[in-house]
VEXVOKOL-506679 format. One record per residue (C-alpha): residue number from 1; chain; x, y, z. Coordinates in Angstrom, 1 decimal. Last residue first. Example, Ala and Ser with C-alpha at 12.3 -4.5 7.8 and 13.67 -1.06 7.14 Angstrom:
VEXVOKOL-506679
<node pos="2" unit="A" u="13.7" v="-1.1" w="7.1"/>
<node pos="1" unit="A" u="12.3" v="-4.5" w="7.8"/>
END
This chain:
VEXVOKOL-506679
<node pos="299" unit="A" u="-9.3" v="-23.7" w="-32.2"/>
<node pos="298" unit="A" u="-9.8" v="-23.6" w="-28.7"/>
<node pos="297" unit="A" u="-7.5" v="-21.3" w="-27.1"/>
<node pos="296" unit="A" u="-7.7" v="-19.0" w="-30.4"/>
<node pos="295" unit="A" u="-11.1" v="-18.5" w="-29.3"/>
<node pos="294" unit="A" u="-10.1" v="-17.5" w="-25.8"/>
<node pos="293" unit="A" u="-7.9" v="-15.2" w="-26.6"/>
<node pos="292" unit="A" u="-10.0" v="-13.4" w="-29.1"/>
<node pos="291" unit="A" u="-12.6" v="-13.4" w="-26.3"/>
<node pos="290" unit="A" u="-10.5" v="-11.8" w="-24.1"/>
<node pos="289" unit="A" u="-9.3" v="-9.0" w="-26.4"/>
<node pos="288" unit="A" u="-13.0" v="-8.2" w="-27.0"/>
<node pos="287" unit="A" u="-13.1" v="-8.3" w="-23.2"/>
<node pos="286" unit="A" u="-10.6" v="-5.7" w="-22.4"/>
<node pos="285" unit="A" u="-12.2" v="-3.4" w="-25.2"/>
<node pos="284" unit="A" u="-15.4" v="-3.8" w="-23.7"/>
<node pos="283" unit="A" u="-14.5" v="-2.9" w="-20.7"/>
<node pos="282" unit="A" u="-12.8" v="0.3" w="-21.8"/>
<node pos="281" unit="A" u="-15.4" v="1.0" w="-23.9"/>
<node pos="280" unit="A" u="-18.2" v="0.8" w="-20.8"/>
<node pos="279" unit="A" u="-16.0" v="2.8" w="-18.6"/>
<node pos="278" unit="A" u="-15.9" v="5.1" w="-21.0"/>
<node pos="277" unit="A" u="-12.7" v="6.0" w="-22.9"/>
<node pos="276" unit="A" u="-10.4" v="9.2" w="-22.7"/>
<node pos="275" unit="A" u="-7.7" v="7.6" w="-19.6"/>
<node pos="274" unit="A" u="-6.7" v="5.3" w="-22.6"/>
<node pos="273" unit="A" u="-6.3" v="3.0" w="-20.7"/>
<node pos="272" unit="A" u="-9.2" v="3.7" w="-17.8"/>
<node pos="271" unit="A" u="-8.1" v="2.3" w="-14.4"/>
<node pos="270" unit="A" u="-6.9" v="-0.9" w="-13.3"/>
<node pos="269" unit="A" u="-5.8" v="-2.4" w="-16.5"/>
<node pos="268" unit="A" u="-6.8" v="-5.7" w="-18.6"/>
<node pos="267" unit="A" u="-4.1" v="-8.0" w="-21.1"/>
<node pos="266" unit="A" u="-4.9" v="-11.1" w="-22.4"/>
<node pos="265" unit="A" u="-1.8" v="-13.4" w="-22.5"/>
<node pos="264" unit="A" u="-2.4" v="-16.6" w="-24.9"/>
<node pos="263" unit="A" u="-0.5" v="-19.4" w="-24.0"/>
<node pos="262" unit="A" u="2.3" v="-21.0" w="-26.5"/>
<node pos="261" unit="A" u="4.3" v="-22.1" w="-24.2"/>
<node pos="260" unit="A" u="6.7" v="-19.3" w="-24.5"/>
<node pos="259" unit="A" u="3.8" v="-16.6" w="-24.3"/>
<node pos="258" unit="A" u="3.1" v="-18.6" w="-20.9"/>
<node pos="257" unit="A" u="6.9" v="-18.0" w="-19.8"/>
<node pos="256" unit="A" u="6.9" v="-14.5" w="-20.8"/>
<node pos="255" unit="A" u="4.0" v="-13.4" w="-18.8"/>
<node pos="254" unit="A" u="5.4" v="-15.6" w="-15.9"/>
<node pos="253" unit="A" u="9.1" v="-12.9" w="-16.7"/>
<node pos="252" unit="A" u="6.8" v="-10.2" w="-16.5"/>
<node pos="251" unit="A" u="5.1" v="-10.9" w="-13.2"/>
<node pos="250" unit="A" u="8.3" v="-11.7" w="-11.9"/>
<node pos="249" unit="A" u="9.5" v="-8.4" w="-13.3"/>
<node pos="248" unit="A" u="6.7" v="-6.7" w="-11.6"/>
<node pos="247" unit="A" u="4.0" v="-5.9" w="-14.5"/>
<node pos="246" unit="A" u="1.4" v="-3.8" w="-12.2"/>
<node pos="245" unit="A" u="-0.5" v="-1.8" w="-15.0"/>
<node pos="244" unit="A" u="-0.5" v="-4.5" w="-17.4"/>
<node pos="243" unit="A" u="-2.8" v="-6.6" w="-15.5"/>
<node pos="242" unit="A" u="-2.4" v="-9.7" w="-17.2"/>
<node pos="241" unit="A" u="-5.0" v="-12.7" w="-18.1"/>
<node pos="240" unit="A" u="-3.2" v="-15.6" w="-19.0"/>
<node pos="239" unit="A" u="-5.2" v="-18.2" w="-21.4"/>
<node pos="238" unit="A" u="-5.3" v="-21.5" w="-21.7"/>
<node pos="237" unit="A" u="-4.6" v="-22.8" w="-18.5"/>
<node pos="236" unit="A" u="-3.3" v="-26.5" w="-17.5"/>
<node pos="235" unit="A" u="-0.5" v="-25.9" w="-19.9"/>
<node pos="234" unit="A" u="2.4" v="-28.1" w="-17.9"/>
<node pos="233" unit="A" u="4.7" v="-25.4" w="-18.1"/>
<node pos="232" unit="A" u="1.9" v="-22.4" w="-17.2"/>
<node pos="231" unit="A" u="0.1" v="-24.8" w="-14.7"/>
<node pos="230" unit="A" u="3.4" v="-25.3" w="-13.2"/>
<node pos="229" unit="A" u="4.5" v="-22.0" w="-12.7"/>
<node pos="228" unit="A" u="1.6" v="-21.2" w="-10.8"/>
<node pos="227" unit="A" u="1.7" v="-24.0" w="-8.4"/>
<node pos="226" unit="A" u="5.2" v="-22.7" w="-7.9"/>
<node pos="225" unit="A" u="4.6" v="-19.2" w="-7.6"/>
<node pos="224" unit="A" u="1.6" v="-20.3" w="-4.5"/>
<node pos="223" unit="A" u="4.2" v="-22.4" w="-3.0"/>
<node pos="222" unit="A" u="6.7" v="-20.1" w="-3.0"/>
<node pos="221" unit="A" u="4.4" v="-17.9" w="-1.1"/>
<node pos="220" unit="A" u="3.7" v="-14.4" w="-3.0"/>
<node pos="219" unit="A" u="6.3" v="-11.5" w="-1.9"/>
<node pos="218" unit="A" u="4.0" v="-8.7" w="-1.4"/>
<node pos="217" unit="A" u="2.7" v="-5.7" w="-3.9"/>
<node pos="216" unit="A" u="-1.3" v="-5.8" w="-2.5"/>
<node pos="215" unit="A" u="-2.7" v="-7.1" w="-5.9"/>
<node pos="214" unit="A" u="0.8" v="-9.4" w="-6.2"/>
<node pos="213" unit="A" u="-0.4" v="-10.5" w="-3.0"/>
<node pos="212" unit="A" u="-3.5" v="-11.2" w="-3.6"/>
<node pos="211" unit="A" u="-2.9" v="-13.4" w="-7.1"/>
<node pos="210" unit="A" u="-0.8" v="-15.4" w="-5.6"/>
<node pos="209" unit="A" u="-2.7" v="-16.2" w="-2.2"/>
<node pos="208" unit="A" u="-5.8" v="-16.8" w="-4.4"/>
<node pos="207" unit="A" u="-3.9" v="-19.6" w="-6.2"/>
<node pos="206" unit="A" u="-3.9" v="-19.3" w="-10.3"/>
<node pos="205" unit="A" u="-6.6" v="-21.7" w="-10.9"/>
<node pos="204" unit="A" u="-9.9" v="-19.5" w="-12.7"/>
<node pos="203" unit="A" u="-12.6" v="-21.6" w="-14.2"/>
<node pos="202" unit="A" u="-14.7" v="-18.9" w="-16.4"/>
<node pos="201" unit="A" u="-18.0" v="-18.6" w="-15.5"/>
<node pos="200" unit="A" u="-18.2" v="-15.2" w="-17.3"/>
<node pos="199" unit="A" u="-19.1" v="-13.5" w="-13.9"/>
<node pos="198" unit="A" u="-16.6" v="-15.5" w="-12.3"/>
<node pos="197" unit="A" u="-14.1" v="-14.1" w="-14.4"/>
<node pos="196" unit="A" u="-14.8" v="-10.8" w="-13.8"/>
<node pos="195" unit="A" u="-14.9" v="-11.5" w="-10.1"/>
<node pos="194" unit="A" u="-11.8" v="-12.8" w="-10.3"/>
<node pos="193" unit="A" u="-9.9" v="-10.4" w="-12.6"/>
<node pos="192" unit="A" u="-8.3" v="-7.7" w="-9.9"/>
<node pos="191" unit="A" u="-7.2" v="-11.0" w="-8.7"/>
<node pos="190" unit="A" u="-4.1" v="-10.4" w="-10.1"/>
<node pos="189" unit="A" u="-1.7" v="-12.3" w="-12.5"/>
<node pos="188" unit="A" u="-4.4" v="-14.7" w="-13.4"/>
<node pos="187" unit="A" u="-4.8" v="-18.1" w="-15.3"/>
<node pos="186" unit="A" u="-7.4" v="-19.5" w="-17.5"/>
<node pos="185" unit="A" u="-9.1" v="-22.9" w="-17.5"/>
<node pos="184" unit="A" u="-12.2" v="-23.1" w="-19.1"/>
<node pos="183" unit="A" u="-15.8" v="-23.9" w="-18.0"/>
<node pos="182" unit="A" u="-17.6" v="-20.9" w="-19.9"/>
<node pos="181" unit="A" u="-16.2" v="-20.7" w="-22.9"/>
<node pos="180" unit="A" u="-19.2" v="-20.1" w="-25.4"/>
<node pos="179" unit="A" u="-22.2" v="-18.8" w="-23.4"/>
<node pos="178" unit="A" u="-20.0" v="-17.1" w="-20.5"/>
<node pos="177" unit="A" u="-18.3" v="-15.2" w="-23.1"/>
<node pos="176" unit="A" u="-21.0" v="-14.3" w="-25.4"/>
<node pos="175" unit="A" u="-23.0" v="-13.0" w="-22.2"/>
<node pos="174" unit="A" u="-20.3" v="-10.8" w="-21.2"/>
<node pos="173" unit="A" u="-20.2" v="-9.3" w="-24.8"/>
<node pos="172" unit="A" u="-23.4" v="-8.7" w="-24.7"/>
<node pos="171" unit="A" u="-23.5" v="-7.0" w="-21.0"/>
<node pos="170" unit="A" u="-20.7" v="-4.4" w="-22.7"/>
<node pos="169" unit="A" u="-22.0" v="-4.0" w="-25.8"/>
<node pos="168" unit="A" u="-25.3" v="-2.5" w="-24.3"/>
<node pos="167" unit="A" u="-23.9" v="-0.7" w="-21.6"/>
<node pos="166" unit="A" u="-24.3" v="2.8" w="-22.8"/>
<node pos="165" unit="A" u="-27.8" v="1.6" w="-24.6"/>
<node pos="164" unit="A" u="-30.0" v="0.1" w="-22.4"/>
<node pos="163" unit="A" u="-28.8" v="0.5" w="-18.6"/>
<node pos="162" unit="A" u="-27.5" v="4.3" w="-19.9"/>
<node pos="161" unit="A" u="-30.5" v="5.1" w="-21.1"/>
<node pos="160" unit="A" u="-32.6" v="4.0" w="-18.3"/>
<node pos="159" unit="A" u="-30.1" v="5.8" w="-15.8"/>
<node pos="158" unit="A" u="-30.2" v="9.3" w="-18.2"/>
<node pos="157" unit="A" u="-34.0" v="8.8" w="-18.1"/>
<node pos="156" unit="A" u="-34.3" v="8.7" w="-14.3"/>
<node pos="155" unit="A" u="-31.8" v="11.2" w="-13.5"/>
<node pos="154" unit="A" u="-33.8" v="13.7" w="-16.6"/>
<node pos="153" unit="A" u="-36.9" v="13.4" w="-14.2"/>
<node pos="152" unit="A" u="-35.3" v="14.1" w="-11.1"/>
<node pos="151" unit="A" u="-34.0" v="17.5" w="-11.9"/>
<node pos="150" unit="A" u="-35.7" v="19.6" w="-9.4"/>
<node pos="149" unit="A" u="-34.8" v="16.9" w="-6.9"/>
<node pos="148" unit="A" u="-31.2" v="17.7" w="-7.0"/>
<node pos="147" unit="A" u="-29.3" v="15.9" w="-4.5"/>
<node pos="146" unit="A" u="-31.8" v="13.7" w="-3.3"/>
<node pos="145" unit="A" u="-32.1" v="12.9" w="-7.6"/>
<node pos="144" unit="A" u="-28.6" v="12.2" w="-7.4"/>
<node pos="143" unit="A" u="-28.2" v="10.0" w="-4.7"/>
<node pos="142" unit="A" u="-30.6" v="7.8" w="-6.1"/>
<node pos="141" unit="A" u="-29.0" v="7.6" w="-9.6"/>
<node pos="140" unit="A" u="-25.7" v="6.9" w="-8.3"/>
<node pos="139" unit="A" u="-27.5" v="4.4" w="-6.1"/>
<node pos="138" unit="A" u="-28.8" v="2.7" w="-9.2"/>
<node pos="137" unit="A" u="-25.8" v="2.8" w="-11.0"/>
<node pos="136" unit="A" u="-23.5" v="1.6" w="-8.0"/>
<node pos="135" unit="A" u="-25.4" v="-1.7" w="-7.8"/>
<node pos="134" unit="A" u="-25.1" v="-2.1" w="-11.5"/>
<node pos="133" unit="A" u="-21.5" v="-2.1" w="-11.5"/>
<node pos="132" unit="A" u="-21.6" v="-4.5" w="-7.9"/>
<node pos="131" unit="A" u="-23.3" v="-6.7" w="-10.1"/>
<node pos="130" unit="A" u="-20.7" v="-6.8" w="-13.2"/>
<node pos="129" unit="A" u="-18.1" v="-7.1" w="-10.6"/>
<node pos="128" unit="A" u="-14.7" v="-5.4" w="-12.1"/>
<node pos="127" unit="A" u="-15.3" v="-1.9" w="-10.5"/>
<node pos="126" unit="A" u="-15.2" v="-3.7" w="-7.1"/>
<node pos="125" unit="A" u="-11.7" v="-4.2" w="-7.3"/>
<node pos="124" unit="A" u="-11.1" v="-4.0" w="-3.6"/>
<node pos="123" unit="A" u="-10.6" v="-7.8" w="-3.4"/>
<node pos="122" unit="A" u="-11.3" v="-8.2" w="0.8"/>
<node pos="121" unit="A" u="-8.8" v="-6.9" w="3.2"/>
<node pos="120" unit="A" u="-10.8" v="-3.5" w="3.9"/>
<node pos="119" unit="A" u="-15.0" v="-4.8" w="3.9"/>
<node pos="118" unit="A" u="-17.3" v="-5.5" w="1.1"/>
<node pos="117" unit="A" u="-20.4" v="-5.1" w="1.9"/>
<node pos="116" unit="A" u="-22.1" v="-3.4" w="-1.3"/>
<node pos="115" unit="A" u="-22.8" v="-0.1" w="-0.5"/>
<node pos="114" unit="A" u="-20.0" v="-0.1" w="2.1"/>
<node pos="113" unit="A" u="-17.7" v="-0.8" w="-0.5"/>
<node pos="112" unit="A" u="-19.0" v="1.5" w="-2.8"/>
<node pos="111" unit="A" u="-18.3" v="4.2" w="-0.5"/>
<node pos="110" unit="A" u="-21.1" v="7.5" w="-1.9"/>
<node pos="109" unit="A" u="-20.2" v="10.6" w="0.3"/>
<node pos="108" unit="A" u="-23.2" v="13.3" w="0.2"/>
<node pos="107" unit="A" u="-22.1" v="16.7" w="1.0"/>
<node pos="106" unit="A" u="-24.6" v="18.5" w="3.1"/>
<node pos="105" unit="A" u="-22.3" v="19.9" w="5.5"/>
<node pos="104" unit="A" u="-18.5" v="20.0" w="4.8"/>
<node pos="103" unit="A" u="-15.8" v="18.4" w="6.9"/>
<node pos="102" unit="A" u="-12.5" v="18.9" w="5.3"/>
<node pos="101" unit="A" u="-9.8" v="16.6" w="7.2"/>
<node pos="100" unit="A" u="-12.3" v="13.9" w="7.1"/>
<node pos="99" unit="A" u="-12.7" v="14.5" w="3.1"/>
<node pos="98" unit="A" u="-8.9" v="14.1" w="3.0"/>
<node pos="97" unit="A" u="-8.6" v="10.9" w="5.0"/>
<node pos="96" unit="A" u="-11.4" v="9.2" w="3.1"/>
<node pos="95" unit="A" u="-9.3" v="10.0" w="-0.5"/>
<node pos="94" unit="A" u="-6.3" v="8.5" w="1.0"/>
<node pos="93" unit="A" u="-7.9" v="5.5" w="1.6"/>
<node pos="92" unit="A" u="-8.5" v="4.6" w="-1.9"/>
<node pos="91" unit="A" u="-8.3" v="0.5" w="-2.1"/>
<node pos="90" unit="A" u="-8.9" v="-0.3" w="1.3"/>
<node pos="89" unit="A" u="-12.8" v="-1.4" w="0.8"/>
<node pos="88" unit="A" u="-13.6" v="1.8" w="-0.3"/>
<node pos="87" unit="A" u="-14.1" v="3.4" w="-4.0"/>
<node pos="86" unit="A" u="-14.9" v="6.2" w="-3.1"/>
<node pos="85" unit="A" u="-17.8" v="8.2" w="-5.0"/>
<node pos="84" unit="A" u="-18.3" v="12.2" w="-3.7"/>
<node pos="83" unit="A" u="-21.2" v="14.5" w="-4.6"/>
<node pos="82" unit="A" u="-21.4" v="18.0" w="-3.3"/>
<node pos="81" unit="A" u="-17.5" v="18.9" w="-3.7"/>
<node pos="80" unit="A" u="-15.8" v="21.8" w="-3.0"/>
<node pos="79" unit="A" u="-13.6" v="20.1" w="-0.2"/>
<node pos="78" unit="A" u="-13.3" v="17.2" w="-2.5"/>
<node pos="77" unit="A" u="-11.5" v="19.2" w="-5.4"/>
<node pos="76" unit="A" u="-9.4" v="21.7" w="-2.3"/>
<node pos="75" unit="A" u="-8.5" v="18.1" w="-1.6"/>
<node pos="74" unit="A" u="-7.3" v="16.9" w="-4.7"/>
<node pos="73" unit="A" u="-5.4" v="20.4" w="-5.2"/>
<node pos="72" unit="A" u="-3.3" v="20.2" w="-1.9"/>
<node pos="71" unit="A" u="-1.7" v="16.6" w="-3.7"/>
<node pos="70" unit="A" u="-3.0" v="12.9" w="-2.7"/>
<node pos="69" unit="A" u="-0.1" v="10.2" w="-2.7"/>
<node pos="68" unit="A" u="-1.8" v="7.2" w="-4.9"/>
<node pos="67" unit="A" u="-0.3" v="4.4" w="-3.6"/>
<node pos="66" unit="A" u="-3.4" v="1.9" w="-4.0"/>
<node pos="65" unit="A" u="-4.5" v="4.0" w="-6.9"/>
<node pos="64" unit="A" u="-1.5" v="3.3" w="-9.5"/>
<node pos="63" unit="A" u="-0.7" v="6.1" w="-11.9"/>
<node pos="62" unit="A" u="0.2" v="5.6" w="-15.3"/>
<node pos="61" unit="A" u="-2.8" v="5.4" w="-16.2"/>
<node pos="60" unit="A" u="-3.6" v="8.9" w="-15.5"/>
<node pos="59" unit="A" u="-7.0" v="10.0" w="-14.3"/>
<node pos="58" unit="A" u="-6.7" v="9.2" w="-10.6"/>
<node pos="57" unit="A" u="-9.0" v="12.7" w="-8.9"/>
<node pos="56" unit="A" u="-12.4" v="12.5" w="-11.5"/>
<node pos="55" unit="A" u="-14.6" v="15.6" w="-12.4"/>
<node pos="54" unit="A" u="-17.7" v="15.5" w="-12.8"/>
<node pos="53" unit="A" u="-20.2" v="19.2" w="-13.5"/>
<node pos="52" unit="A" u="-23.4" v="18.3" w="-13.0"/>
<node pos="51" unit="A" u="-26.7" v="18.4" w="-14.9"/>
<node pos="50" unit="A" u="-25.7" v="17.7" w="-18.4"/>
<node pos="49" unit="A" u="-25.2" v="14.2" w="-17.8"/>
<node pos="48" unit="A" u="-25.6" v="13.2" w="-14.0"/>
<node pos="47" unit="A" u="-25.4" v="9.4" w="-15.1"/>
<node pos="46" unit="A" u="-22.5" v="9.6" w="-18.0"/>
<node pos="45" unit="A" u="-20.4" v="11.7" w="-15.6"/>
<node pos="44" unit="A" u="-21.5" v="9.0" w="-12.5"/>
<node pos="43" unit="A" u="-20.2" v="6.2" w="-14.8"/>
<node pos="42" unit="A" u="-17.0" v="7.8" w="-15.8"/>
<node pos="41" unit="A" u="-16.0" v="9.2" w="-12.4"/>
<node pos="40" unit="A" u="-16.5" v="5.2" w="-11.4"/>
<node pos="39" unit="A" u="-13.9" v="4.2" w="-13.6"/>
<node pos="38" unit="A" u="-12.2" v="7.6" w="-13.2"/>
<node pos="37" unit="A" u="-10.9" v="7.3" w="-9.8"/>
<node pos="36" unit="A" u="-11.7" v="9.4" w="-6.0"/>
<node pos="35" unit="A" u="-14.8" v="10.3" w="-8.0"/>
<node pos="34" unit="A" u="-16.0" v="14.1" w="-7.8"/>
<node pos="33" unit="A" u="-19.5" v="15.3" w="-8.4"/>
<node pos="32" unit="A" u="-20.5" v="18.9" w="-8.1"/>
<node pos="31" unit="A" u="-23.9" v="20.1" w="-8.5"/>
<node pos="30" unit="A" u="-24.4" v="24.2" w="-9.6"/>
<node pos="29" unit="A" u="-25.8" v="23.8" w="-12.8"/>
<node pos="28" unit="A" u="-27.3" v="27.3" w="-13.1"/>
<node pos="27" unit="A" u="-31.3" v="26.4" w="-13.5"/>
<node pos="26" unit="A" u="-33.5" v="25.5" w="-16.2"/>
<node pos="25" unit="A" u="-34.9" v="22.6" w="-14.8"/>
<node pos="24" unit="A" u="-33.5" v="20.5" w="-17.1"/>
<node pos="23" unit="A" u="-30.3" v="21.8" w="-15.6"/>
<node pos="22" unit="A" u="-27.8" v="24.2" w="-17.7"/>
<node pos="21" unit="A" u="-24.4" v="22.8" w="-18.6"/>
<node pos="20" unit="A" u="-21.7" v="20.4" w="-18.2"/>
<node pos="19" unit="A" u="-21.4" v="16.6" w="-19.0"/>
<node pos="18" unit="A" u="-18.0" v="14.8" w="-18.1"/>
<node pos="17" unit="A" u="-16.2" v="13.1" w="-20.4"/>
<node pos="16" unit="A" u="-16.5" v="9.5" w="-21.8"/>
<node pos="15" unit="A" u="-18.3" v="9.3" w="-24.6"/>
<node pos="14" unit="A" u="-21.4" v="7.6" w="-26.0"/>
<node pos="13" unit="A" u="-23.9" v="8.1" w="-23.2"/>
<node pos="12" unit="A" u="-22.7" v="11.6" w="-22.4"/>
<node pos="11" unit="A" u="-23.1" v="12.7" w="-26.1"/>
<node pos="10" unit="A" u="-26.9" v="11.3" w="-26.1"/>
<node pos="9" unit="A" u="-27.7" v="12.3" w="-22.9"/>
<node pos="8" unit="A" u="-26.0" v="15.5" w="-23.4"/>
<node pos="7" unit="A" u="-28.5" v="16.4" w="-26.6"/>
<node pos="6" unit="A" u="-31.4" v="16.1" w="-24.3"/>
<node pos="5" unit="A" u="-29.8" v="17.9" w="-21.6"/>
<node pos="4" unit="A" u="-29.9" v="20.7" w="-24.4"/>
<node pos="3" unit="A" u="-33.1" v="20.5" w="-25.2"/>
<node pos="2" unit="A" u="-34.9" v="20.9" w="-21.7"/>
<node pos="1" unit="A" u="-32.8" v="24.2" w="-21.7"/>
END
């Protein structure tokens, strides 16, 4: 049995599904481990490895999570479930209202935004802050070993494994980033990308009141667009990061405008694109197109 959580580990690390099987301890995998999205489905899949069985609610990029409408199935999902990761912090609400309509002892609820403090009206994107990341991780890990303390052990090395090697590319390419460009100017449609870009010390001046409520689906201030529009004419930013999974034709028609001007337009998404990559591929992905951005920028 021991083997074959051995062998998960490795697929788990590199993939992005969910692992299934026996325990290490030999025992009918009976944990159940449901994320309100996938970004954070894929990092508890990759943690419990063969272990649990995770499944994630918002799998489809097409979909977007703030108006997710929930269907009879996703809460007969949570209702069954032993392990549950929200989001919080406004972004998933839905998925709180259903577990207080099923009230089930012993089921352990994980809110990241409780976890790390960050409160409804706040940037709910907490999947794009490296630290938070690693926050979640550990208490992933913590939960999981309360959970199933027969299986403690294998927790432990599936969350050393995945700190060294699952996120390997992704932490390098982070540091590459901040090494060589940190300091410049870029743009952003949403702030879905500000605590990314913080974390490569990146100088972000689209105004905060633009990019929240294009993140929330307001009208921005006509200030804020204008400011906006004039660091696109005038090039103050180099590059225009894009969430492509909220283009709103005045989103679109800004897009155009910095393409026009000869400013490159990276593009990120809220939720796994395609919905079959890691979290740690998808990043990485998103930030290999970045950096490509950003080197052309400066040549």
């Amino acid at each position: 049995m021991l083997l074959l959580c051995v062998f998960t580990l490795v697929v788990v690390i590199t993939g992005a599904g969910p692992g299934r099987g026996p325990s290490a301890s030999g025992a009918s995998t009976t944990l159940r481990v449901v994320a309100a999205e996938n970004f954070w489905g894929s990092v508890a899949a990759q943690l419990a490895g063969g272990c649990a069985q995770t499944r994630s609610i918002i799998t489809n990029p097409a979909t977007d999570p703030h108006d997710y409408e929930p269907t009879p199935s996703d809460g007969k999902t949570l209702a069954r479930a032993q392990y549950v990761i929200v989001n919080g912090a406004g972004y998933d609400a839905w998925a709180q209202k259903l577990l207080n309509a099923n009230p089930v002892g012993g089921r352990r609820v994980l809110d990241v935004g409780k976890l790390v403090g960050v409160k409804e009206g706040a940037n709910p994107h907490l999947w794009y802050n490296p630290a938070f990341v690693r926050r979640v991780i550990d208490q992933i890990t913590s939960d999981l070993k309360q959970l199933d303390p027969a299986d403690a052990a294998y927790f432990g090395r599936q969350h050393s494994a995945y700190l060294t090697q699952g996120l390997r590319q992704y932490d390098a390419l982070r540091a590459q980033i901040r090494q060589t460009y940190a300091g410049t100017a870029v743009g952003s449609t949403e702030s879905i990308f500000v605590s990314l870009g913080q974390d490569l010390g990146l100088k972000i001046l689209t105004p905060p009141g633009f990019m929240n409520a294009i993140s929330e689906g307001t009208e921005p201030a006509a200030a804020d667009k204008a400011a906006l529009d004039r660091q696109i004419e005038t090039k103050q930013i180099k590059v225009l990061v894009f969430n492509t999974q909220n283009a709103t034709p005045d989103v679109q028609a800004l897009v155009e405008k910095a393409k026009g001007r000869g400013i490159a337009v990276s593009t990120i998404t809220e939720t796994l694109d395609p919905a079959n990559l890691s979290f740690q591929a998808w990043q990485s992905q998103q930030l290999q197109r970045l950096a490509a951005a950003l080197a052309g920028a400066h040549r």
